[in-house]
C-alpha positions in Angstrom: 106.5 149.5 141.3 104.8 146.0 142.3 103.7 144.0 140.1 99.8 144.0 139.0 97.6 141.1 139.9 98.3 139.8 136.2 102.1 140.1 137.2 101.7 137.7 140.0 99.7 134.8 138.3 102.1 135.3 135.3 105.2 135.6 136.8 105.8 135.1 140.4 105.4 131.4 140.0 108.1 131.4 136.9 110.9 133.3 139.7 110.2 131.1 142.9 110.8 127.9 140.4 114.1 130.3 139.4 115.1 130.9 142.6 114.6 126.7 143.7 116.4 125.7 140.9 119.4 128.2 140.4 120.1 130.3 144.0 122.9 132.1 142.4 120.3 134.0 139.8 119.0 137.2 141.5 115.9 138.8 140.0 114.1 142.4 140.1 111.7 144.2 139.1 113.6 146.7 136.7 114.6 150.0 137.7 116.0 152.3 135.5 119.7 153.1 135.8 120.2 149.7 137.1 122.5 146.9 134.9 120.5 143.7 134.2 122.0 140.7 132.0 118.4 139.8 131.3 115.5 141.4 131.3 111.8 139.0 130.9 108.9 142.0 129.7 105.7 140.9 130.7 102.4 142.6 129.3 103.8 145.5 128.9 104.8 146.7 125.0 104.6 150.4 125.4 106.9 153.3 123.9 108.9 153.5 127.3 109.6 149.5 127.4 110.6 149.2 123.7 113.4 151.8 124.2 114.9 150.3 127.3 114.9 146.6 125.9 116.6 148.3 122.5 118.8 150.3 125.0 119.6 147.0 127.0 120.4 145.1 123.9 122.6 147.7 122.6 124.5 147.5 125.5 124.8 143.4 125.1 122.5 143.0 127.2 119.4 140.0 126.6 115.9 139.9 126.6 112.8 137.4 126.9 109.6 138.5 125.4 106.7 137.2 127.3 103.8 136.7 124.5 100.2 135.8 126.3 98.8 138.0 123.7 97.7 138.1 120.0 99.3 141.6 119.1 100.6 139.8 115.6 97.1 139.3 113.9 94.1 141.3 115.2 91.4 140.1 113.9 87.3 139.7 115.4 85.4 141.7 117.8 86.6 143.0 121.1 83.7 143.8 123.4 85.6 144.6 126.1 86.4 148.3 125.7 90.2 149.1 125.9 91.4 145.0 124.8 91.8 145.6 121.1 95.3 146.2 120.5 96.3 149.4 118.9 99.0 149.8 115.8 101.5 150.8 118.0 101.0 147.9 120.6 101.1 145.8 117.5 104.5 147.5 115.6 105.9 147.0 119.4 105.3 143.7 120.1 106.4 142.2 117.5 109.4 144.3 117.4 110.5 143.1 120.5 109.3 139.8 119.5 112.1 139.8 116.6 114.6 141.7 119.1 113.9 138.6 121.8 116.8 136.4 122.7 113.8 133.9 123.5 110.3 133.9 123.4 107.4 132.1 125.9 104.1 132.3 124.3 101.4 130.6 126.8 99.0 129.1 123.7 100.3 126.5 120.5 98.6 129.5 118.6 100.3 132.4 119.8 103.5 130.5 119.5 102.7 129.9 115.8 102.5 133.4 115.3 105.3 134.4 117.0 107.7 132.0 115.1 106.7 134.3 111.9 109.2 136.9 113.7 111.6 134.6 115.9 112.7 131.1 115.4 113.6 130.8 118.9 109.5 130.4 120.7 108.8 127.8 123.8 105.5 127.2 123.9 104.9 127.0 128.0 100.9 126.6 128.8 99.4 128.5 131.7 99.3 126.3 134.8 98.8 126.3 138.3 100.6 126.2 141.0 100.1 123.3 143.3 101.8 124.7 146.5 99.2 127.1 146.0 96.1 125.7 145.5 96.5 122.3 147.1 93.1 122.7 149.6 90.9 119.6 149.6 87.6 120.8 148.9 85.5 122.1 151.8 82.1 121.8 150.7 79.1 122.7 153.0 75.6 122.4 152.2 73.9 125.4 151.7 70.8 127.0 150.0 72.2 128.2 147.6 75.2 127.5 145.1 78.7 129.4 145.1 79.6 130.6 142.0 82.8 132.1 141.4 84.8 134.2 138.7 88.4 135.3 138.5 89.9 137.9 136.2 90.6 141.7 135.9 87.9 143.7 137.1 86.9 144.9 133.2 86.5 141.3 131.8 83.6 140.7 133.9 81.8 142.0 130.8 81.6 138.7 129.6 79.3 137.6 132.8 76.3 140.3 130.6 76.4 136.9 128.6 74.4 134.9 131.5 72.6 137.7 133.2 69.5 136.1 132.3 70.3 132.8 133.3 71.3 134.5 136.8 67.9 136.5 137.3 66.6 133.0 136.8 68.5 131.1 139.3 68.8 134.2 141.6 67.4 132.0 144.4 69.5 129.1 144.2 72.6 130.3 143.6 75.0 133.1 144.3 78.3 135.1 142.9 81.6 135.4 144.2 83.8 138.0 142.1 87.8 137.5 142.8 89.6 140.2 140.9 91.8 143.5 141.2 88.3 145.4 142.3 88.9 148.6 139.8 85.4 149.8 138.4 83.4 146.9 137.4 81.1 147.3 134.2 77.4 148.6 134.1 76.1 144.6 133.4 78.1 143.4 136.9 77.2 146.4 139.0 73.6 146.0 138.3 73.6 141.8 139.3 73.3 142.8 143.2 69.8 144.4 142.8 68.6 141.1 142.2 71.2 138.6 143.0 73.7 138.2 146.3 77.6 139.0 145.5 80.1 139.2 147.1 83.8 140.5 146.4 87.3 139.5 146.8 90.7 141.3 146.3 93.0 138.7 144.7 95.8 137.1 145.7 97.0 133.6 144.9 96.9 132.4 148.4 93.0 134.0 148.7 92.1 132.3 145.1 92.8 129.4 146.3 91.0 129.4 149.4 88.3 130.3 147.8 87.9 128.0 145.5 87.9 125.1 148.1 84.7 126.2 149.7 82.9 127.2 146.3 80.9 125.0 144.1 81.3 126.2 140.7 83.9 128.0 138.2 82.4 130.0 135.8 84.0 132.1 132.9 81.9 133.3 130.4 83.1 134.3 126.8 82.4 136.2 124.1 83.9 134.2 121.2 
């Protein structure tokens, strides 16, 4: 299966820094049957991925737990439908997390937390890759202003926050929504009766060339 669109900005970057710096490690994406010495699970702690990594360690086998999510200490409001963890997501991940041969957790909080189950946490911050997005900016002057906002389809929720702000400005500015295009919510589907968007499929290489003829990032949040 390929990897999702949170798959590629998570991990893609991780293997071709692999691949520069050792040749001799080969990587895949796991299929079952397959012997691995390592395997790296990536936003993914279902029932199915729990029993192959216990399987795998059985077998002497190694893992790396890949934490870019609180599963440890649910706590607030998710707005979102679908992001709260569940108790099993939670019993999962932090079974795996005290399984782990290692653990990368992409916030100094999340790494906190994790180092209640596993001594052995690196705390490695999200970051960008530069032979990526290395455009110079290509700004034209238009009538109105480009906004644009990244993430999974879903999370655009968080854009209900400044609706009114965009009914406001509706004349000066307009939206550009990069994302994996599944079925946006009822607040975003709603913004082109008065408001001109536009839509991209992601990829790093389209992000990026985006961004270098937009004038504004935006991500809303619901804190």
């Amino acid at each position: 299966m390929p990897l999702t669109d949170a798959g590629v900005m998570r991990f893609s970057n991780l293997v071709r820094e692999i691949r520069r710096l050792a040749p001799i490690l080969k990587h895949d994406l796991y299929r079952p049957g397959e012997r691995y010495d390592l395997l790296v699970v990536l936003k993914c702690v279902t029932d199915e991925v729990r029993a192959v990594c216990e399987a795998e360690l059985a077998r002497g086998g190694r893992l790396i737990f890949d934490a870019n999510v609180n599963y440890y200490s649910v706590w607030g409001d998710f707005p979102v439908p679908g992001t709260r963890p569940s108790k099993r997501q939670q019993e999962n991940a932090i079974a795996l997390t005290t399984a782990a041969n290692g653990v990368v957790a992409d916030s100094s909080f999340i790494a906190d937390e994790c180092r209640r189950y596993n001594k052995r946490v690196v705390h490695i911050p999200d970051n960008v890759n530069l032979t990526v997005f290395r455009h110079r900016s290509q700004h034209e002057q238009h009538d109105k202003i480009s906004l644009v906002w990244s993430g999974i389809s879903q999370k655009a929720y968080h854009l209900s926050l400044i609706e009114p702000v965009l009914r406001r400005c509706a004349n000066r500015v307009r939206l550009w929504l990069v994302s994996n295009n599944a079925e946006y919510p009822v607040c975003v589907r709603r913004l082109p009766s008065f408001l001109e968007v536009r839509h991209f499929k992601f990829s790093l290489k389209r992000y990026a060339e985006i961004l270098a003829h937009s004038d504004v990032i935006i991500s809303p949040k619901v804190l």
